[in-house]
C-alpha positions in Angstrom: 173.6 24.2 232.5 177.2 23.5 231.8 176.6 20.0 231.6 173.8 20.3 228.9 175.8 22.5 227.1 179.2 19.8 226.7 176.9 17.1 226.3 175.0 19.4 223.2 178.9 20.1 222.1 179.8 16.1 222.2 176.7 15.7 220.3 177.2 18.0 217.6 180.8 17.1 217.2 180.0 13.6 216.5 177.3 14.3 213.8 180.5 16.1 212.8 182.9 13.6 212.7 180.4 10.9 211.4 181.4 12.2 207.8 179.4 11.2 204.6 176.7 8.5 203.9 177.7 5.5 201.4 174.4 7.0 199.2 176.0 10.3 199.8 179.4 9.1 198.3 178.0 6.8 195.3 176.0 10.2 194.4 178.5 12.5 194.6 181.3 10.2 193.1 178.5 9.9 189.9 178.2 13.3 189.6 181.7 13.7 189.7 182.0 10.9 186.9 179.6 12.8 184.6 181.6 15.9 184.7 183.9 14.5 184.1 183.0 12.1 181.0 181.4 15.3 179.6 184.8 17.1 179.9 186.9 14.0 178.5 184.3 13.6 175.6 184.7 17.5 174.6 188.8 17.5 174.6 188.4 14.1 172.5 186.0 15.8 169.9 188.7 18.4 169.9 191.5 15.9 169.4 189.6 14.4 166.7 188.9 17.8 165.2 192.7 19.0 165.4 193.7 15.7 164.1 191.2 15.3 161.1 191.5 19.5 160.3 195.7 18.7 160.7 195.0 15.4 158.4 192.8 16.8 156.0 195.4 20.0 155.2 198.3 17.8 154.6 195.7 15.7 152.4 195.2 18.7 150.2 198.6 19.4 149.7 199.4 16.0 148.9 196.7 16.4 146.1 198.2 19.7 144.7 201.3 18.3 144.3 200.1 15.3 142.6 197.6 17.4 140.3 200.8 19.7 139.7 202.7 17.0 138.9 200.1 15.1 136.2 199.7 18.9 135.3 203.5 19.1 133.5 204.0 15.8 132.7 203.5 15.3 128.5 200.9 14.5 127.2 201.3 11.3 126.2 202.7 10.2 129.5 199.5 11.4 131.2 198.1 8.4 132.4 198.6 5.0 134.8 200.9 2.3 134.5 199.2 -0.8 132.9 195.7 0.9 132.6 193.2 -0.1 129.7 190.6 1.8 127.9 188.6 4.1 129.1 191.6 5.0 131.5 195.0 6.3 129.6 198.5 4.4 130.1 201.2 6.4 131.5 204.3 6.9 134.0 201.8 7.2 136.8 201.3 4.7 139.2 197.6 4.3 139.8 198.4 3.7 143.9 200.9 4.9 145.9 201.7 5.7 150.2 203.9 8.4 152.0 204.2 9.1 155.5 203.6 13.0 157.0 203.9 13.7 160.3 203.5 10.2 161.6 200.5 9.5 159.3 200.5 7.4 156.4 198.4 8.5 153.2 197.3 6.7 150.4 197.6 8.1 147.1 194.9 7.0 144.1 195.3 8.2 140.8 193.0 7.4 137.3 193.0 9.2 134.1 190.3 8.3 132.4 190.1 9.7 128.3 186.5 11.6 127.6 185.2 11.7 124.0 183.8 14.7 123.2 181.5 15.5 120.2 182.4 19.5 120.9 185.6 18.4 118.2 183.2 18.1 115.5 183.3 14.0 115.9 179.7 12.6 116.0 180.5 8.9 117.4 183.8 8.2 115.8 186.4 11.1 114.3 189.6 10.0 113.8 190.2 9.8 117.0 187.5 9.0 119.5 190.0 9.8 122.5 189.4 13.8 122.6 190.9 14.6 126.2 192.0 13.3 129.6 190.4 13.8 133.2 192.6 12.9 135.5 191.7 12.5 139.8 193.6 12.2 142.5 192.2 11.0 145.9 194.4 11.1 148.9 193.0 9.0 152.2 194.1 8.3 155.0 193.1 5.4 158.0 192.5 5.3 161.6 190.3 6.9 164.2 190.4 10.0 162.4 190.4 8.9 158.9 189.3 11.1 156.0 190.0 11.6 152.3 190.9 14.7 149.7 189.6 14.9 146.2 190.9 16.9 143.1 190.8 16.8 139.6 192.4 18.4 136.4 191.5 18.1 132.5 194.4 17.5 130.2 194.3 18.3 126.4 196.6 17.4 123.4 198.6 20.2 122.3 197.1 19.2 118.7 195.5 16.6 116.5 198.7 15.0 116.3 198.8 14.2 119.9 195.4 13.5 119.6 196.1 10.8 116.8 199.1 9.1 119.1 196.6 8.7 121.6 194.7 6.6 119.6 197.4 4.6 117.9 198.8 3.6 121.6 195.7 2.3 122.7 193.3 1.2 120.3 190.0 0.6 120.6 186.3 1.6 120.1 183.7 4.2 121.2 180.4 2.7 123.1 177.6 5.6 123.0 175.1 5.0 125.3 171.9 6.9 125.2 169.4 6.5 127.9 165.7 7.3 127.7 162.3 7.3 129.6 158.8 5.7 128.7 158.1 8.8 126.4 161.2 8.6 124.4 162.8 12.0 126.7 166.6 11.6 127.4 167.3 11.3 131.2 169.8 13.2 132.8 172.3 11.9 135.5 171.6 8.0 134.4 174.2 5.9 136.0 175.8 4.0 133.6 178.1 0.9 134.9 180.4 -1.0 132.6 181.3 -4.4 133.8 183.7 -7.8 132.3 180.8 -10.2 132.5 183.0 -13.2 132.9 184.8 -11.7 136.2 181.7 -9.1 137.1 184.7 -6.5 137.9 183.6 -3.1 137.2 185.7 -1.3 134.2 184.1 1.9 134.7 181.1 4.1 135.8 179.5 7.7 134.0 176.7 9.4 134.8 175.0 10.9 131.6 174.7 14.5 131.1 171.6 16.4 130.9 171.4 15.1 127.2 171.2 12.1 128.2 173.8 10.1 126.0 177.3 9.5 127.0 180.3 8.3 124.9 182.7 5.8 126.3 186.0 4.9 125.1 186.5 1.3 125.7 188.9 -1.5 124.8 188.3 -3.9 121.9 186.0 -6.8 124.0 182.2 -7.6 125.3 181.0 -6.0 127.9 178.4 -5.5 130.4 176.6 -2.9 131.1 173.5 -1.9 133.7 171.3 1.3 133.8 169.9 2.9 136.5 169.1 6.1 138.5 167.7 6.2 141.8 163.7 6.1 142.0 163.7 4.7 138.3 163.9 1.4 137.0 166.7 0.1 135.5 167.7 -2.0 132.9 170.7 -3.8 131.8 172.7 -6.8 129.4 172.6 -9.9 129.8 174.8 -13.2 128.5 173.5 -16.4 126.7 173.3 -19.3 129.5 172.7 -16.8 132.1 170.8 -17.4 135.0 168.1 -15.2 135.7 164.6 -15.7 138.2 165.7 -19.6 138.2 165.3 -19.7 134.4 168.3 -20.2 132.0 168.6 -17.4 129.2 169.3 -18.7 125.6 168.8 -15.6 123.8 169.2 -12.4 125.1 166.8 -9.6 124.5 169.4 -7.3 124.9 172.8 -9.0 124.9 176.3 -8.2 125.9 177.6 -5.2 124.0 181.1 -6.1 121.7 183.7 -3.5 121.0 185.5 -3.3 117.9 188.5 -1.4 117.5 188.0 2.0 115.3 184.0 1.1 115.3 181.2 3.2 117.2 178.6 0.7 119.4 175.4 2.3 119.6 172.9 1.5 121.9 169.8 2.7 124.4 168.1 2.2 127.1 164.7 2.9 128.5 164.1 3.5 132.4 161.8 6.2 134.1 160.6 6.5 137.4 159.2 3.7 139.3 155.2 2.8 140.3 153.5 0.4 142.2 150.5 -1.8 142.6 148.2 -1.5 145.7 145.9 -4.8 145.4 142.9 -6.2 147.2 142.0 -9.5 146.8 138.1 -10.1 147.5 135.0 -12.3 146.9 132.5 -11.1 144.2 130.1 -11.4 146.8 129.4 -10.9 150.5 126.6 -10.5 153.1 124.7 -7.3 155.3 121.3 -7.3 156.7 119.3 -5.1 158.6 119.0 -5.3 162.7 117.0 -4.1 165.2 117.7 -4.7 168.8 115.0 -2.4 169.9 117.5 0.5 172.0 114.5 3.1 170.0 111.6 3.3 167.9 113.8 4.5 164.8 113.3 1.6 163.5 109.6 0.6 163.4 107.2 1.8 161.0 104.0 1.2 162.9 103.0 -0.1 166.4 99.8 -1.3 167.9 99.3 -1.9 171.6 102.8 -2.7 172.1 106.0 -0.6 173.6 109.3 -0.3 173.9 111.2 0.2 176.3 115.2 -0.9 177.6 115.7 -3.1 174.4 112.4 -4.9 174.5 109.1 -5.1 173.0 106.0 -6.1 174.9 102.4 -5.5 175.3 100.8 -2.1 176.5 99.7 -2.3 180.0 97.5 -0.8 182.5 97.7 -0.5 186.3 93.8 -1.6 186.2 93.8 -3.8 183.1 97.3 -5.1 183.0 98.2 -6.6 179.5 96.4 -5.9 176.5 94.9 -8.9 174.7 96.7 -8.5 171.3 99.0 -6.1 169.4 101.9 -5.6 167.3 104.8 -4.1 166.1 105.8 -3.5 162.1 109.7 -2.7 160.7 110.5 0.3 158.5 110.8 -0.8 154.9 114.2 -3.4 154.4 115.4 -2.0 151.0 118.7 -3.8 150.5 122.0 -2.3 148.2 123.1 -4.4 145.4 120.5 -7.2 146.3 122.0 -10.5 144.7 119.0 -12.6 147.3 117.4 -13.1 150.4 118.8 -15.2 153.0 116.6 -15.2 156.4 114.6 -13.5 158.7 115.4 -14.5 162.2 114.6 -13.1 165.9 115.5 -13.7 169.6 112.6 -13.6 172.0 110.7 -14.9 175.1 107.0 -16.9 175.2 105.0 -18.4 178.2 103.8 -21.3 176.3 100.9 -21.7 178.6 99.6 -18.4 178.0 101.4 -15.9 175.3 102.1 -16.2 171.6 104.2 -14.5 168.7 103.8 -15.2 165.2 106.2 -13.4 162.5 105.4 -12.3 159.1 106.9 -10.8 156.2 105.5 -7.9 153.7 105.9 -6.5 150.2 105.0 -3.7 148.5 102.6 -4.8 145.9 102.8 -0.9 144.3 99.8 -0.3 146.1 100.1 -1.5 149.9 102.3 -3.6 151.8 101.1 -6.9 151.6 101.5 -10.3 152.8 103.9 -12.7 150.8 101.6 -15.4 149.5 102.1 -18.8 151.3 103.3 -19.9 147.4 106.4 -18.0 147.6 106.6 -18.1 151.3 104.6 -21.5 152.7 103.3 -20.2 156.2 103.6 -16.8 156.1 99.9 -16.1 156.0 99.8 -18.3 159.8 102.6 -16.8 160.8 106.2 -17.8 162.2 107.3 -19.3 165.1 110.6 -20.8 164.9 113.6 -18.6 163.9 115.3 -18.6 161.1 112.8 -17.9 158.3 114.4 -19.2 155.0 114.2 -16.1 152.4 116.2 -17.8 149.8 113.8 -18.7 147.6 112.3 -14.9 147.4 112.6 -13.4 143.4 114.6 -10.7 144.4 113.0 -8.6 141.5 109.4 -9.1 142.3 110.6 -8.9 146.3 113.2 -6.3 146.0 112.2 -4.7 149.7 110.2 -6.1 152.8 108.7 -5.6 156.3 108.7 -7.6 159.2 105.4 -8.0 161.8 105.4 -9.4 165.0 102.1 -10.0 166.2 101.6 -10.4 169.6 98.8 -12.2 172.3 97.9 -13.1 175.4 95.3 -14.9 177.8 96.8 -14.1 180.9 96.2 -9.9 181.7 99.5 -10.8 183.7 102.0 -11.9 180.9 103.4 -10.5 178.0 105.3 -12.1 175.2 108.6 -10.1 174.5 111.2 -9.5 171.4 114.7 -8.6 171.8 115.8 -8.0 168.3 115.1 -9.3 164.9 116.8 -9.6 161.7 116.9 -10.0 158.1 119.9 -11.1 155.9 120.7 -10.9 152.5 123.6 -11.7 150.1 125.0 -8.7 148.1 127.4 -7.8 145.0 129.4 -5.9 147.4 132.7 -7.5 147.9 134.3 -9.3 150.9 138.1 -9.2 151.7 139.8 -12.4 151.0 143.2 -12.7 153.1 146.3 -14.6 152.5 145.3 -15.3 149.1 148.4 -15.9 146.3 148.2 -14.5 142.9 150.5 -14.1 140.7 152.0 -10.6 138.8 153.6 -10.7 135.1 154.8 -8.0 133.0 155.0 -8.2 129.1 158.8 -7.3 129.2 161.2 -9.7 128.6 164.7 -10.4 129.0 165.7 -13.0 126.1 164.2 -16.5 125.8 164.7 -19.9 126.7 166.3 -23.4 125.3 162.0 -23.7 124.3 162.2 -20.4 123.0 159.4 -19.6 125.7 160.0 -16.0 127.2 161.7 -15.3 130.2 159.7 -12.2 132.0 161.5 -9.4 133.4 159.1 -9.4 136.3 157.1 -12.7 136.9 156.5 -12.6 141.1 153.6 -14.6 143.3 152.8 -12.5 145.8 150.2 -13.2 148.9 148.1 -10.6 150.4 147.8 -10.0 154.1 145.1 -11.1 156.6 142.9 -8.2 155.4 143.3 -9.1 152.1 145.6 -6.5 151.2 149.3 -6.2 149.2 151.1 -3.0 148.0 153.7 -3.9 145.3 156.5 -1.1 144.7 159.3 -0.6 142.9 157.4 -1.9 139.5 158.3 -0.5 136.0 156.4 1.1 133.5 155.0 -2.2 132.0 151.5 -3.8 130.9 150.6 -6.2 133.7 148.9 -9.5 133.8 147.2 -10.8 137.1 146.4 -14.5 137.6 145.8 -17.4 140.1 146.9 -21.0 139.8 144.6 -24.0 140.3 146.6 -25.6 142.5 145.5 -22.7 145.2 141.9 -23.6 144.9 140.8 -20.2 144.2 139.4 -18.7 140.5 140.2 -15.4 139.2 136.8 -14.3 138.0 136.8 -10.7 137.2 139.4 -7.7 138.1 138.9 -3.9 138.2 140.4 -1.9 136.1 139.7 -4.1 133.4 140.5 -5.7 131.1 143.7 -7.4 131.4 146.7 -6.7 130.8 147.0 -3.7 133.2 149.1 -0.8 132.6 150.9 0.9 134.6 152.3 3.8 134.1 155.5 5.4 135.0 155.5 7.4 138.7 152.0 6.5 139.7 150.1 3.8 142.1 147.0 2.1 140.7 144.7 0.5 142.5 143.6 -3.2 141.1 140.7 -5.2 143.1 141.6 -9.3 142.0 137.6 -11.0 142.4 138.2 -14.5 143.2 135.9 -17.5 143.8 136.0 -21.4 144.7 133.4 -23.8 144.8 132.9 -23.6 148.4 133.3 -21.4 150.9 132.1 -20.0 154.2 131.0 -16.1 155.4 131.2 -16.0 158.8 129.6 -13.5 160.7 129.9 -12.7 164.2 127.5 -10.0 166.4 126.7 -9.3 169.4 123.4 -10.9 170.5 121.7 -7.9 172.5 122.4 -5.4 170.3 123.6 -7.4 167.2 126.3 -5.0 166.3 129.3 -6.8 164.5 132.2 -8.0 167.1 135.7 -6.7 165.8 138.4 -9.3 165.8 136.8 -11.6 167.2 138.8 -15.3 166.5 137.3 -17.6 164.5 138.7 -20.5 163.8 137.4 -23.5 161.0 139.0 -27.2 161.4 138.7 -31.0 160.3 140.9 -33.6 160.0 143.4 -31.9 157.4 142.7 -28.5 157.6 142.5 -26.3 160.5 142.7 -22.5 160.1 142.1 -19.2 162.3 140.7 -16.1 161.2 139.6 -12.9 162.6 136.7 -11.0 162.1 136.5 -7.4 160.3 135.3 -4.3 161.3 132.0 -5.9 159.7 132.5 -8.6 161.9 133.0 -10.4 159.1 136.1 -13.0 157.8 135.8 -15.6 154.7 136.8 -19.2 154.8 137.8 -20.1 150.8 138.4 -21.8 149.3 136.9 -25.1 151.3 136.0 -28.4 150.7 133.0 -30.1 151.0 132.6 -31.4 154.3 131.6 -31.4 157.9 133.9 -29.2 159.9 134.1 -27.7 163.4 133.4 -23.8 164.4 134.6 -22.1 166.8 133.8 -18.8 168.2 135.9 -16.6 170.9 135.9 -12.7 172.0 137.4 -12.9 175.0 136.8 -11.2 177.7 133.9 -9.7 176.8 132.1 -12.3 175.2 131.2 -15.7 176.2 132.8 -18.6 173.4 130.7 -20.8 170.7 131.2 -24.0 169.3 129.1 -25.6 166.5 129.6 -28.3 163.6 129.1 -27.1 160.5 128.2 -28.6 156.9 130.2 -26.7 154.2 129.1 -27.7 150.1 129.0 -24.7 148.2 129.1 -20.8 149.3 127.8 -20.6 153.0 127.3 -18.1 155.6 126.8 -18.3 159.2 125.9 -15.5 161.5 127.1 -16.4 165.2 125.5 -14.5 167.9 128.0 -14.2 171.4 126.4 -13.0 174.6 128.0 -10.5 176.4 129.8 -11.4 179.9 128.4 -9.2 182.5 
């Protein structure tokens, strides 16, 4: 017993001694490492917030003093060495460092003059340059960089001082007022003054809720630009500028000039900005009515026939088998925006030796459904047996609805003819998506005109709509609009809704616009599935010749349109994969076209 015992003892004391596992350690150590980072990362962000709190206090004092100091300097001396109008000369120096505590900050000073009409002045008095706003900002660098802000007014003691201001630096008042599409001032417009010959900005002002600011401003041109955020904008422009790759000759609005002891009037217009959502389609496109026989929903009458599991054959008995004859009659076809017929086709399955089915097609005569005469339809009264039927030539308004007949017969008790689905097709008014199409989109607003003296517009863009046939356009201004399509795309503008042109658009809304546009030939594809003749959904279609080869996918209609085309022989092919089986086919294009491709389904 002794001797198990040690050897139990040696046992356990060398699991003991073993010590850790090298996962064991690269676990713990981790664990260690994220306590770690977490505690490191906390007394940083408390560094940082010591430092920027520390930074930021010393900032504010820095201000103070500097605010105290503008504060009881004279008058006249309120201001920055060297500045020009709208900013006041003085004794100040508009940038300046000092050093506390081991930090170095940076201090900005501007005192700009405000005109005020509260003086009794309405533009110009006899002096424009009522009082000065001076700011101080105080920043400073590094990790834990930050910046201070304060400002003070500072007013002449009297009109004298009012007068000097004037007299030491001379120059002229610019009142801008800004305004929306309805003639209402707009508030807290940013308005921008630039040199135009060096683009450096001279100053900025936001307008009050009037509306209109006044802006002192050294004799000279200047620039200036409009805007506010979710508005348009609108701005100045120089002769010879370039704008949109067009060379401006005459401004609509040129640069503004300054005159000394003169008041420059002037407005703008800007409001809030809209947008276009566009389709581009066909005026024309295809549907038809299908029946691949799942139910009886879609039969009107029946004689000796049944259906059952998607097919249609003769009534049978256990002691008669197959009945002789029979047949099976559609519910009434009554097509939506009917522009014409197209064919009548069916997929089925004959013993030659021993079954028949013949097809017919109906129409209601105001009394009865009756047979269309052989004159309008040659061999309907005999009956079909090749599909497609040709329906082109019906007159949609004396044939404006139909019903299909399958008649069916046998010699052989044993046999049965059968029908899997049939199908009639028409052309309609209803519109068809037309993707990647380009069109262009004007507005009436101009900006000056050219060396012709042909306007320049504002907005003049091409724009091409997506695969679907789709394009939003944002960020437009209030504006009349003009849609069009050049020639050298192939395709025709040929009607647009709303209509007519030019479009407006007004301020803060989105308008829908549908662009109908045709070429002289085109193909519809259509793409279903041949059991149950349901459209495929993106299915890959693609159309090619020597010179042009393009791929398209089909819609939720199982639909996509080849335009514009030209007139030749081309290759078509058809893929689902991996549900559906692939089709290949040559094709003869010369005119509008449609094609209905049927892929079986891959068990």
């Amino acid at each position: 017993m002794m001797k198990i015992s040690n050897l139990k003892s040696k046992i356990s004391n060398r699991r003991f001694k073993k010590g850790f596992t090298l996962i064991e350690v690269l676990v713990g150590t981790f664990l260690v490492l994220v306590i770690f980072s977490g505690i490191v990362g906390a007394y940083q962000l408390g560094i940082k917030t010591l430092n920027l709190s520390k930074n930021r206090v010393t900032a504010a004092a820095i201000a103070a003093g500097q605010i105290e100091k503008i504060r009881n300097l004279p008058y006249e001396s309120t201001g920055t060495i060297g500045a020009s109008l709208p900013y006041a000369q003085g004794i100040l120096n508009s940038s300046t460092t000092t050093i506390r505590n081991g930090v170095e900050f940076t201090i900005e000073t501007q005192v700009k003059y405000i005109s005020d009409d509260a003086d009794g002045g309405q533009g110009i008095d006899d002096c424009n340059l009522d009082y000065k706003r001076a700011g101080v900002k105080v920043s400073w660098s590094g990790i834990f960089g930050g910046e201070v802000q304060l400002a003070t007014d500072a007013a002449p003691k009297n009109k004298i001082e009012e007068l000097n201001s004037c007299a030491t630096q001379p120059g002229g008042l610019l009142s801008v007022q800004v305004f929306d599409a309805i003639g209402i001032m707009v508030a807290s417009a940013l308005i921008e003054i630039f040199n135009p010959v060096t683009e450096e900005k001279i100053t900025d002002v936001y307008t009050p809720a009037a509306g209109k600011a006044d802006i002192p401003l050294a004799a000279s041109t200047y620039k200036v630009v409009v805007s506010k955020t979710g508005y348009s904008g609108e701005k100045t422009y120089a002769s010879g500028e370039i704008y949109n790759g067009q060379t401006i000759i005459t401004p609509e609005k040129p640069h503004l000039i300054i005159l000394e002891n003169q008041l420059t009037q002037t407005s703008f217009s800007i409001d809030k900005v809209s947008s276009f959502s566009v389709d581009t389609l066909s005026s024309w496109g295809t549907d038809s009515f299908f029946d691949s026989f799942s139910d009886e929903s879609k039969i009107s009458a029946t004689s000796s026939t049944v259906i059952i599991g998607g097919e249609v054959n003769l009534a049978s008995t256990t002691e008669t088998g197959y009945a002789s004859f029979g047949y099976i009659v559609s519910k009434t076809v009554t097509p939506l925006n009917l522009d014409k017929w197209q064919e009548f086709s069916w997929s089925d399955f004959e013993d030659p030796a021993t079954t028949t089915l013949k097809y017919q097609v109906f129409y209601f005569d105001g009394l009865d459904w009756t047979l269309i005469p052989d004159a309008d339809l040659a061999g309907n009264s005999a009956g079909f047996t090749n599909s497609p039927v040709n329906l082109i030539n019906l007159a949609t308004t004396t044939y404006f609805e139909l019903r299909t007949k399958a008649n069916f017969s046998t010699t052989d008790a044993s046999t049965t003819p059968v029908v899997y689905s049939w199908q009639v097709s028409w052309r309609t008014n209803n519109a068809t998506a037309i993707g990647s199409a380009v069109f262009n989109l004007q507005g009436a607003k101009v900006v000056g005109l050219d060396s012709s003296d042909q306007p320049i517009y504002k907005y003049s863009v091409d724009h091409t709509s997506n695969p679907g046939g789709h394009k939003d356009i944002s960020n437009l201004e209030w504006d009349s609009y003009a849609f069009s399509v050049a020639p050298a795309t192939g395709l025709d503008l040929v009607g647009i809704d709303p209509s007519p042109q030019p479009v407006s658009l007004l301020p803060d809304t989105t308008m829908a616009v549908k662009l109908y546009l045709d070429a002289q030939n085109s193909l519809l594809v259509t793409v279903q599935n041949s059991e149950t003749l349901e459209p495929i959904f993106s299915a890959e279609v693609r159309l090619y010749k020597t010179g042009y080869d393009k791929t398209q996918y089909t819609d939720e209609k199982g639909q996509t349109l080849f335009i514009p085309l030209a007139a030749a022989v081309y290759t078509l092919e058809v893929q689902a994969p991996p549900a559906y089986s692939s089709f290949s086919t040559g094709i003869t294009v010369s005119g509008d076209n449609t094609k209905t491709i049927n892929l079986q389904q891959i068990e």
